[in-house]
N, C-alpha and C positions, 0 to 999 in steps of 0.2 A: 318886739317883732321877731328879734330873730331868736327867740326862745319858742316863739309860737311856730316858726318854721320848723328849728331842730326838734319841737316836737311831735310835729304834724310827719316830717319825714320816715324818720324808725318806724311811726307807727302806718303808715301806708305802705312801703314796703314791706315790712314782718306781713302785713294783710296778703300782700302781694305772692312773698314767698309760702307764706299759708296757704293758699287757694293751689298755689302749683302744687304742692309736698302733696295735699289731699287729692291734685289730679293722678299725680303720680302714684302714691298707692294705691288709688281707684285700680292704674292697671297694674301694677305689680299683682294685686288679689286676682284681675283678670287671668293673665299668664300664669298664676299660681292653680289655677281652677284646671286653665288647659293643661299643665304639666303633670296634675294629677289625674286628669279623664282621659287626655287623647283627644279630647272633642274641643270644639272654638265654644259653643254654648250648650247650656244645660236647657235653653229654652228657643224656641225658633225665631222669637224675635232678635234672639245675638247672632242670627245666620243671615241677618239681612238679606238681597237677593235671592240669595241660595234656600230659602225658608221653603218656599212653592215647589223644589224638587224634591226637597225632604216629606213635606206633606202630600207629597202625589205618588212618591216611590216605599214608603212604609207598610202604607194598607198591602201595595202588592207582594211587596216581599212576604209579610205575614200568609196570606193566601197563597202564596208559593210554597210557604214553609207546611202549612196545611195540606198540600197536594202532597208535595213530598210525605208526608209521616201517612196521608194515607197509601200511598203507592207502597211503602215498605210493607203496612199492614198488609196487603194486598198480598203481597211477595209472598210473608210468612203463611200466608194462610193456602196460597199457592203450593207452597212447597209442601205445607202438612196432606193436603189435596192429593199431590202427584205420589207421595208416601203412601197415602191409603190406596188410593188404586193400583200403584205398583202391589200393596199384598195384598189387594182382592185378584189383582193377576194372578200370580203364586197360587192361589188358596185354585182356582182356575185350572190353572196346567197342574198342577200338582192330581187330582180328580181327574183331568181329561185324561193324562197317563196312564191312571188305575183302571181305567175302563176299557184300554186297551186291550190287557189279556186277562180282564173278570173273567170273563167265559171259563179259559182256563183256572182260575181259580178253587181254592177248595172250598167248602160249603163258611169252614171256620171266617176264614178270608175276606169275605162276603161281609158275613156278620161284622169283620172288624173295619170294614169302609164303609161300612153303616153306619157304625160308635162315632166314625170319624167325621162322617157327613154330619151328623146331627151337630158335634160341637164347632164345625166351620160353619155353620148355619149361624152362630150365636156369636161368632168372629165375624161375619158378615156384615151382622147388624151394627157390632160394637163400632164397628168399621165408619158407615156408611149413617153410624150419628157421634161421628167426631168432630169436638167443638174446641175451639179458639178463640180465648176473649171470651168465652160466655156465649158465642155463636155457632149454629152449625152448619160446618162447613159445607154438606150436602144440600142444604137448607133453600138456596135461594136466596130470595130477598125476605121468606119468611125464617130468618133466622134464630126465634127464639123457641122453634118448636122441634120436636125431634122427627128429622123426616122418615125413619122408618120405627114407629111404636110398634109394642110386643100385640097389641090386638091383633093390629093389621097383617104382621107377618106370620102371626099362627093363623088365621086365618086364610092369605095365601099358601102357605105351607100343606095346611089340610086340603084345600081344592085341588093342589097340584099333585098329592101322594092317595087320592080318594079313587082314581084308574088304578092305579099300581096292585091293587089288592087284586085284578082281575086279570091280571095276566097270564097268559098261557100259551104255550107254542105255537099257536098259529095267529094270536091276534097285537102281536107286536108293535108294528104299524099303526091301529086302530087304537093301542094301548098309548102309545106316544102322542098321537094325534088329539088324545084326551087332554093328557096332561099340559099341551102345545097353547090347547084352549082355554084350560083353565088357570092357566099362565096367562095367557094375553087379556082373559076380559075378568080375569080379578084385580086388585088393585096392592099393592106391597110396600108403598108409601103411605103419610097422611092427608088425610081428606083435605086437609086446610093446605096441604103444599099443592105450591103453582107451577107453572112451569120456567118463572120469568128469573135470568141467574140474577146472579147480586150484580152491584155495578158501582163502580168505585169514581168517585169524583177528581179526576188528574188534570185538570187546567179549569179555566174560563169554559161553560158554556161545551166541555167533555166530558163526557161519563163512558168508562166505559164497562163492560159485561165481563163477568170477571168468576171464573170457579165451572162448577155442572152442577148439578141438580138431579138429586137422588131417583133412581128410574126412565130418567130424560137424558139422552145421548146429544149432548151439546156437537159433538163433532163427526162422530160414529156414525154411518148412515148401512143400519143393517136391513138386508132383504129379501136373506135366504129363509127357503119355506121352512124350515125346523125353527126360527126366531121368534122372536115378540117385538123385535124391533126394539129391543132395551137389555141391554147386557148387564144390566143388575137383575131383571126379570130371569133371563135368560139361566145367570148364575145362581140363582138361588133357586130357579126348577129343579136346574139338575142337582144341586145339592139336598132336595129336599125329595126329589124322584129315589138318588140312590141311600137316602134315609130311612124311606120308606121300604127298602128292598129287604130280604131274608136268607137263607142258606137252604132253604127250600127251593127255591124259586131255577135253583142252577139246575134240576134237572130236567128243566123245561127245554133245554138244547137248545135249537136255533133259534127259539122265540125269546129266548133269555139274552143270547148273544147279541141278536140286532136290535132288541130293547136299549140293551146298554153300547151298544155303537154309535145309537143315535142320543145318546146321553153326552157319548164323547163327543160328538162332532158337534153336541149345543154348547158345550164347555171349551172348547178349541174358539169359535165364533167368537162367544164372551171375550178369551183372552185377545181376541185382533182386534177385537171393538177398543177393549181397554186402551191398548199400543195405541188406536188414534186418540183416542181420548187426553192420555198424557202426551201423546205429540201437540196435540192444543192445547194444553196447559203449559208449558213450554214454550209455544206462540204468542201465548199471552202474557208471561214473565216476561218474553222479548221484548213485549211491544211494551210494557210498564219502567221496563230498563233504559228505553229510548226516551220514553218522555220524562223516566228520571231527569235523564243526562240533559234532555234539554232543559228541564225548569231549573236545572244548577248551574249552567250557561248563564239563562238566564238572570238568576241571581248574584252569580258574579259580577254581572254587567251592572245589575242594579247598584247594587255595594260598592262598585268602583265611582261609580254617578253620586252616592252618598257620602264614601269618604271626602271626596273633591268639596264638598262645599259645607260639612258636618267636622271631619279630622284635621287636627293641625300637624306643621310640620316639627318633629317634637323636637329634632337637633335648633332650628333655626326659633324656637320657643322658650327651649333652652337656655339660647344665648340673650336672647331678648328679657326675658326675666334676671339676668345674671346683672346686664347693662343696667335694667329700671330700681333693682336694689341697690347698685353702686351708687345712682343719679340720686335715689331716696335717700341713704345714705350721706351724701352729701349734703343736702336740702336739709334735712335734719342737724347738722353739721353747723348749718350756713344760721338758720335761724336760732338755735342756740347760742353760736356769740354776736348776733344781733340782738340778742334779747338781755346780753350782759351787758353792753355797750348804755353807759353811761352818756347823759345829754353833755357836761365837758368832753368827752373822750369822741363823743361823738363831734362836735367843732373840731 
């Protein structure tokens, strides 16, 4: 009988102390997991409670992070935007200046703001179908097309320099007012662009409009009689007006001078339109800057919500893994000379 005790005992305990040793490295692998991630679990069912905050704060963070990378896009393409209109300004005042004292000019002179006009005509275009990302920037929301092709602009270029060949000193006036019209009711973009800007997705259930649109004054509201009511129109008149011009044309006197007076003062227009133009592009980097800043609020908030129930505290995991090794350790220990222990030595 008491052979069947002393060996019914060892072996119920060794069982005993086996089940613990195995619960015991169960967590020691645990804390080992956390000490290596940072995280309490690799799966949501080890987040107990906390599993429902993880699964309802992820999706959004991702979609934030999506708002964000497009807002940046947004920016860049912004900033390329306000670049090119700043040197369709320049290219602007730069011409509005020279048309100042044409008149006085010499015939040579003439000729060489001719040369000049034609290759800013060709700096206009390259301008005004600058692409980012494979998009243009001018474009719209139809981005993959080039908003001002060479048909169309040789095209408006010839109806707008087809007066010019008729000028003469007394019909100055009547000579502009050609050109005024054939500016306005020809067309210097593509047939397939719309008028509707691009529009960038920055939260839940916001989109907003974002860039301008080649031909189309998103901000500019022009209404003086010498316009088209579009300062790319506008700009590429008069550069194709004094393209058209000759070193003949200057002895025409006073019909020569207020030809190109009114040349200047459509190139001047142009250049104020532009100045709003990038002052709302500008407004609208504002407003993308702000709701940066809010969805990163946002997502700090989030991430603080997620740590809390997702990260562990890694000092106080630390010590807990150090403990659960020592206790293993021990257990290991313990069952080893239980397992030596002889059934004499054990009596």
């Amino acid at each position: 009988m008491s052979g069947t005790i002393g060996g019914a005992m060892p072996t119920g305990l060794l069982g005993m102390l086996a089940s613990q040793s195995a619960t015991v490295r169960q967590r020691m692998d645990v804390l080992s997991q956390q000490a290596a991630t940072g995280q309490k679990s690799a799966t949501y069912a080890g987040l107990g409670d906390g599993a429902k905050i993880s699964i309802d704060l992820r999706p959004q963070l991702q979609r934030i992070d999506t708002y964000t990378n497009n807002i940046s896009q947004a920016d860049t393409k912004l900033q390329m935007t306000g670049s090119a209109l700043q040197q369709l300004s320049d290219i602007a005042a730069n011409f509005a200046t020279q048309t100042i004292n044409m008149s006085a000019q010499t015939s040579p002179a003439v000729d060489s703001i001719a040369v000049q006009a034609r290759l800013a005509l060709q700096q206009v275009q390259v301008l005004l179908n600058t692409q980012s990302g494979g998009a243009y920037l001018f474009a719209g929301q139809d981005r993959a097309n080039q908003p001002v092709p060479d048909a169309e602009l040789a095209a408006f270029v010839a109806a707008v320099q087809a007066p010019v060949a008729t000028l003469t000193n007394t019909n100055a006036a009547a000579t502009a007012a050609a050109t005024l019209a054939a500016a306005t009711t020809t067309t210097v973009t593509s047939a397939t662009l719309g008028t509707m800007r691009a529009v960038v997705e920055v939260g839940d259930g916001l989109d907003l409009a974002s860039g301008v649109v080649a031909g189309q004054n998103a901000y500019a509201v022009q209404t003086a009689p010498g316009s088209t009511g579009s300062y790319v129109k506008d700009l590429v008149r008069g550069l194709a007006t004094l393209a058209a011009m000759n070193s003949g044309q200057t002895a025409l006197g006073n019909g020569f001078t207020s030809f190109v007076t009114d040349i200047g003062t459509t190139l001047k227009g142009a250049v104020s339109a532009i100045g709003t133009e990038m002052a709302g592009i500008g407004q609208q980097q504002t407003v993308l800057s702000a709701q940066k800043s809010a969805l990163s609020d946002t997502a700090t908030a989030f991430n603080t919500q997620l740590s809390s129930v997702e990260d562990v505290d890694m000092a106080a995991t630390a010590t807990a893994l150090s403990q659960v090794q020592t206790q293993l350790q021990a257990s290991y220990k313990l069952i080893a000379s239980m397992q030596n222990l002889s059934l004499v030595g054990y009596l």
